[in-house]
C-alpha positions in Angstrom: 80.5 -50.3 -18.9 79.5 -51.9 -14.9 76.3 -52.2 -14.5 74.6 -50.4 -11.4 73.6 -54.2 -10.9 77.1 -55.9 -11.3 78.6 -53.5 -9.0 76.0 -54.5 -6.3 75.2 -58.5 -7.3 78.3 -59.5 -5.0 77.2 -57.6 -2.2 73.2 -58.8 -2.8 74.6 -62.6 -3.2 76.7 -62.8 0.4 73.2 -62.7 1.8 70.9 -65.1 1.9 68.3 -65.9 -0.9 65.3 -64.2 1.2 67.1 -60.8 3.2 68.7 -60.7 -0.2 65.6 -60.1 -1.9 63.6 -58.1 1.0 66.8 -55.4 0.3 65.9 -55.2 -3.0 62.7 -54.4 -2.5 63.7 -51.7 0.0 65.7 -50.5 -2.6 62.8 -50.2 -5.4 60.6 -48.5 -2.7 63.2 -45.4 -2.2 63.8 -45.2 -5.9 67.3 -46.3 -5.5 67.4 -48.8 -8.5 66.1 -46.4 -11.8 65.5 -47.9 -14.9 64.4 -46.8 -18.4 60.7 -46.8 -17.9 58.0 -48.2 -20.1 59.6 -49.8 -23.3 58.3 -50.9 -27.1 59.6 -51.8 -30.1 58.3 -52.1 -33.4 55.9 -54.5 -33.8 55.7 -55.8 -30.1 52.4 -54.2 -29.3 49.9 -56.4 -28.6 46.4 -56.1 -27.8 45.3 -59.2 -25.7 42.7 -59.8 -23.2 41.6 -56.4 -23.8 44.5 -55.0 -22.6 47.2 -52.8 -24.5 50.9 -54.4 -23.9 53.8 -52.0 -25.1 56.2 -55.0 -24.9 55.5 -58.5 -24.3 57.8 -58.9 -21.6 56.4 -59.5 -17.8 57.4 -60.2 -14.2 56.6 -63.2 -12.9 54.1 -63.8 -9.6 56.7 -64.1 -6.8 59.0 -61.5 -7.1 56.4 -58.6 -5.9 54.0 -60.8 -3.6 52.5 -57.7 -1.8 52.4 -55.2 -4.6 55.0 -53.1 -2.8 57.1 -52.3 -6.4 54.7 -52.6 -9.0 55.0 -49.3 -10.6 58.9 -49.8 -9.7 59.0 -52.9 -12.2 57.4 -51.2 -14.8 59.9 -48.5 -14.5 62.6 -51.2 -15.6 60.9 -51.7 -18.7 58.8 -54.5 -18.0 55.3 -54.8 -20.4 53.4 -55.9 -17.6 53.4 -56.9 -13.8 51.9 -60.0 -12.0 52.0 -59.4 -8.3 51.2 -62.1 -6.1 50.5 -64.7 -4.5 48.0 -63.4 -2.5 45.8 -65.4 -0.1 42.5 -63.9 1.9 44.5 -63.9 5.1 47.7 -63.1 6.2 49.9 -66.1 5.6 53.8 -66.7 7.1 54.6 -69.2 5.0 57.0 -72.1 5.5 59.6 -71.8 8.2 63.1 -70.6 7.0 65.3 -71.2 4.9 63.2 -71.8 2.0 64.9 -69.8 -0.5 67.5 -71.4 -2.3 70.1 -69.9 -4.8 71.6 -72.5 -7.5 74.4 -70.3 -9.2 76.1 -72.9 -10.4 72.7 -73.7 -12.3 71.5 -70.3 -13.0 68.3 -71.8 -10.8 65.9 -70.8 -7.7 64.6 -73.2 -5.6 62.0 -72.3 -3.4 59.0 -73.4 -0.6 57.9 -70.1 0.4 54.3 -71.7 1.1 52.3 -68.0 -0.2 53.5 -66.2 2.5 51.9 -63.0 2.2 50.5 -59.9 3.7 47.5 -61.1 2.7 44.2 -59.2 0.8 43.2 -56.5 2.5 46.9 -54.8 2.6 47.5 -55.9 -1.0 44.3 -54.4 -2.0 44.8 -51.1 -0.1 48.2 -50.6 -1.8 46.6 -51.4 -5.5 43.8 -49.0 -4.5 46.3 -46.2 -3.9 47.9 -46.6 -7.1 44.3 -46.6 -9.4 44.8 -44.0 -12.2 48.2 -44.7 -12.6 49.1 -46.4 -16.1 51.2 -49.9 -16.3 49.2 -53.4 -16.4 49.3 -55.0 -12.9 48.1 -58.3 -12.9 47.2 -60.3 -9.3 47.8 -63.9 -8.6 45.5 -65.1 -6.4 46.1 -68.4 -4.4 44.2 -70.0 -1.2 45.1 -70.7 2.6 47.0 -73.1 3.4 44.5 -74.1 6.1 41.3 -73.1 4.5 38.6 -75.2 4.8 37.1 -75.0 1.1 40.1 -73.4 -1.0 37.9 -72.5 -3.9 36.3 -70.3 -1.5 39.4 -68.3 -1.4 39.8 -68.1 -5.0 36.1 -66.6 -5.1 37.4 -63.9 -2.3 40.1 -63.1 -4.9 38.1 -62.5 -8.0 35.7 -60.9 -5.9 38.1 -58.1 -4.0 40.5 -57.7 -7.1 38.1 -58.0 -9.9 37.8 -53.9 -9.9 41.7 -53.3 -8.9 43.7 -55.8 -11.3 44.3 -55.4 -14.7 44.2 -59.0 -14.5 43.4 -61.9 -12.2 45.7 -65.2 -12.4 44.3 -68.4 -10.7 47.3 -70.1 -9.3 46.6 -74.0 -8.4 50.2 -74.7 -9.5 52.2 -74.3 -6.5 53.9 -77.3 -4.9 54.4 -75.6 -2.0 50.9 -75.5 -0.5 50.1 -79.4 -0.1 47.1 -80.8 -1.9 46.9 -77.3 -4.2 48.0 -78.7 -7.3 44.9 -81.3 -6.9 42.9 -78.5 -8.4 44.1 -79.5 -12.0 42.5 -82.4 -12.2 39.0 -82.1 -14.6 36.5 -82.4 -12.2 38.1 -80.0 -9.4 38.8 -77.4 -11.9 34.9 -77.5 -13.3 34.2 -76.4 -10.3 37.0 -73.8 -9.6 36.0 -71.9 -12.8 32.1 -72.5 -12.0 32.6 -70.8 -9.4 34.7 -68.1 -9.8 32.8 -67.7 -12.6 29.8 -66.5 -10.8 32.3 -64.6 -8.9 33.7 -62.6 -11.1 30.0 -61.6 -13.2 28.6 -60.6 -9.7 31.8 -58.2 -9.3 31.9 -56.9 -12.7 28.2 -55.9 -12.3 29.1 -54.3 -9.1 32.7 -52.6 -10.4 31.7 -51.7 -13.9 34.4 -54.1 -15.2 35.3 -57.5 -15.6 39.0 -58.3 -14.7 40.6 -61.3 -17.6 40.8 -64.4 -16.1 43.7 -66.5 -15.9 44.9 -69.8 -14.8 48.6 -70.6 -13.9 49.7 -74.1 -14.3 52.2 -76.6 -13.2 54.8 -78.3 -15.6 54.6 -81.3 -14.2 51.6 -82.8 -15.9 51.2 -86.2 -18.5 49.3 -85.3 -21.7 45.9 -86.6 -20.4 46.2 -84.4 -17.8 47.3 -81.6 -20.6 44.6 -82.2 -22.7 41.8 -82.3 -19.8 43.0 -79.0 -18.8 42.6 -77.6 -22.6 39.0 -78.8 -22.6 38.3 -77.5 -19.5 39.5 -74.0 -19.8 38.2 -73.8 -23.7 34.6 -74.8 -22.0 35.1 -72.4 -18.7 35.3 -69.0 -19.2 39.1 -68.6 -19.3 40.9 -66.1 -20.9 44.4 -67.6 -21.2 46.7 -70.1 -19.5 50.0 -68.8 -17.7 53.2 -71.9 -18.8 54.0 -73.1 -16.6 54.9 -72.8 -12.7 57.7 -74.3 -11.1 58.8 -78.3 -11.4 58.9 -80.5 -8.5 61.4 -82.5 -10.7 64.8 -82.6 -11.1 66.6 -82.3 -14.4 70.6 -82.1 -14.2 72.2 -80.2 -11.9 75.6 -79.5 -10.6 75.0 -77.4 -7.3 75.2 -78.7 -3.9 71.9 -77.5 -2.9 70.0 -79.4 -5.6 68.6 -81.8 -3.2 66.2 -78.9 -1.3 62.8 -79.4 -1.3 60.1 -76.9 -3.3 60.0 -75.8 -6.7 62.5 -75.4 -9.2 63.3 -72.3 -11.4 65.1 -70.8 -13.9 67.5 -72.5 -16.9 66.8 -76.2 -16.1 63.1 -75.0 -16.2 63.4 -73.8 -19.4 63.0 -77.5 -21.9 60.0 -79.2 -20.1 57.8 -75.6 -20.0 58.5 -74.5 -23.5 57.1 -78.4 -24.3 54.2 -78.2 -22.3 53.6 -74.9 -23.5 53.8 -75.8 -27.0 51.6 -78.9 -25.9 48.7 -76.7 -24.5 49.0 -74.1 -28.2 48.6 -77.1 -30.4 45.3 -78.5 -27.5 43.7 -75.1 -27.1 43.6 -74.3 -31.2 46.0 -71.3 -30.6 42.3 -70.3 -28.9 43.4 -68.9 -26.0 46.4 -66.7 -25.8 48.9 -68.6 -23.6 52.3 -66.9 -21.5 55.4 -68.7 -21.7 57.2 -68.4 -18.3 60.0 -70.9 -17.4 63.2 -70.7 -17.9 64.1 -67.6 -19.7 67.4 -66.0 -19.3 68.2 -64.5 -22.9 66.4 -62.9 -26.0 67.0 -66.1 -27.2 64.9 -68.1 -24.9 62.0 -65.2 -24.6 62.1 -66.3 -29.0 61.7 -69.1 -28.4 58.7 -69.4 -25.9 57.1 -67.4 -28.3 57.6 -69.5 -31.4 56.2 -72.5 -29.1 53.1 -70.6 -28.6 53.5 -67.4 -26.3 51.9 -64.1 -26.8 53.2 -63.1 -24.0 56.4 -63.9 -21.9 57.3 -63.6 -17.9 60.5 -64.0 -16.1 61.4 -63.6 -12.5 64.5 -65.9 -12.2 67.3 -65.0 -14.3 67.1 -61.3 -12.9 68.7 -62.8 -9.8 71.8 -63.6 -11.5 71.6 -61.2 -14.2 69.6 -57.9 -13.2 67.0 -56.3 -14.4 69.5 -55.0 -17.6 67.7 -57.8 -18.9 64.4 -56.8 -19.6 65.5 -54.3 -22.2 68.3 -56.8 -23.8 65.2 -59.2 -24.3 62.6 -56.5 -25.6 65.2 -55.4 -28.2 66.3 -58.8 -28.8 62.8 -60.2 -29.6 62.1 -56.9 -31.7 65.4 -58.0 -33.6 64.3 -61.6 -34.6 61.1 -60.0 -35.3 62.5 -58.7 -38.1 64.9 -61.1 -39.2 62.3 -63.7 -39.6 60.2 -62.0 -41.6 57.1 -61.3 -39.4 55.1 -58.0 -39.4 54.2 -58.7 -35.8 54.7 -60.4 -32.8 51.3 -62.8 -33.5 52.3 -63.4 -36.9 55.5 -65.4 -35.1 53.5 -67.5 -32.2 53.3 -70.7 -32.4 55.7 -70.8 -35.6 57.6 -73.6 -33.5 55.0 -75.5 -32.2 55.0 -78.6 -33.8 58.7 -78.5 -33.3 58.7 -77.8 -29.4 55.6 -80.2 -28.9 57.4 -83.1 -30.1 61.1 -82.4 -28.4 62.2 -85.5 -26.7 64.0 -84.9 -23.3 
């Protein structure tokens, strides 16, 4: 049986990458695209970060950057929602195009830049949804010309602390110049210092304290790897998000391969699942760690989580393959569940590890 999504994917993919996307937005906001609503499966409950996940299957930051759809992307079975990026100000982003469909690749490339509504609308949107169930997580990035960028991660945790289920540093992008500096050991000390503070002031004030996050990049040696583990054990993380787009370029076969920005989807998939089986085997398995990068199947979603994922995100492969997906990988992960052996989803992260960590190119 046709999909509602294969009937429409050849109309959606004779526009371009970005008015593509803006319709289906439009479409989520008038209800037009239904789905199954909340899904689990035996044994893929999870209780991580405080937080009750029915599945352990979420949408990546990029796909919802002004928390216009949330509740619509839990409604297609999603565990969980990660809206963002969102900077303190408005924010235009890069000039157009910057959006960049690789079908031949099954791959996104994009330089959006954060363009955003910015805080105040995204918070006023959250705020009109409080009481309603589903975990919303926010990504939180800075200005592009902000004069002290950590300042703008403190205005995240600060305004979102008492809104988000969850709060996602991202200093990944390689689409904001100079961002991804914020890796390094002694820049990141004093991100989390800081935020830190942040975020104890504002859960005194809100009653909570929002988990704490940090997205990063894929593109990083394993001295880089490891300062980042010994950072982040030391700083008041709660887990890492594996990984962001690549600036490199694996293989491909399309003609638009040679755009600039950050590369996603199935190339992605090899060098994340090895850095994220890298940063389970740095971290002790003490931090719970999501596997994004890459995944386009049950198959893939298994495997992240054998290389050390609690939890998985995709945002990619629903370009080319709808958001059908989310259930095919929620049953298919609650399948291999079984097959293997395991009680529950914990009882299989990491399994792979060693394996994944030590996979050559």
């Amino acid at each position: 049986m046709t999909s509602l999504f294969e009937t429409v994917r050849p109309l959606l993919h004779a526009f371009d990458p970005e008015t593509a996307h803006r319709l289906t937005i439009a479409g989520l906001r008038t209800g037009l695209l239904p789905g199954p609503g909340p899904l689990a499966a035996t044994g893929l409950q999870q209780r991580l970060f405080g937080l009750d996940f029915a599945n352990p299957v979420g949408l990546a930051a990029g796909f919802d950057k002004n928390a216009e759809v949330p509740d619509a992307m839990l409604k297609q079975g999603f565990g969980f929602v990660e809206v963002g990026s969102v900077t303190p100000l408005p924010q235009a982003g890069n000039p157009r195009p910057r959006l960049f469909r690789l079908a031949e690749d099954e791959a996104v490339i994009n330089r959006m830049g954060f363009n955003n509504d910015g805080a105040a609308a995204v918070k006023a949107r959250l705020a009109a949804r409080a009481g309603r169930p589903g975990i919303v997580g926010v990504n939180i990035g800075a200005n592009k010309d902000a004069a002290d960028r950590i300042a703008d991660y403190v205005a995240g945790v600060d305004g979102f602390n008492g809104l988000a289920s969850y709060l996602a540093l991202n200093v990944s992008s390689p689409n904001t110049p100079g961002l991804r500096g914020l890796q390094s050991a002694g820049a990141l000390e004093r991100l989390l210092a800081r935020v830190g503070e942040a975020r104890e002031a504002a859960a005194a004030r809100d009653g909570r304290r929002a988990p704490l996050l940090l997205k990063i990049a894929p593109d990083l040696g394993d001295d880089e790897l490891a300062d980042i583990a010994a950072v982040v054990l030391d700083g008041g993380i709660d887990g890492l998000i594996v990984s962001n787009t690549t600036t490199g370029r694996p293989p491909l076969t399309s003609p638009l391969a040679g755009e600039q920005g950050g590369l996603s989807g199935r190339p992605l998939f090899d060098l994340a699942t090895r850095q994220l089986a890298r940063l389970y085997v740095l971290t002790g398995s003490r931090l719970p760690l999501i596997g994004v990068g890459g995944i386009a199947s049950p198959g893939d979603a298994w495997q992240k989580v054998r290389a050390g994922a609690s939890l998985v995100q995709l945002y990619s492969a629903l370009v080319f393959q709808g958001p059908g997906l989310v259930a095919e990988i929620v049953l298919g992960l609650a399948s291999r569940l079984q097959a293997g052996g395991f009680r529950q989803l914990g009882d299989a992260v990491g399994s792979g590890a060693a394996e994944w960590r030590n996979k050559t190119e």
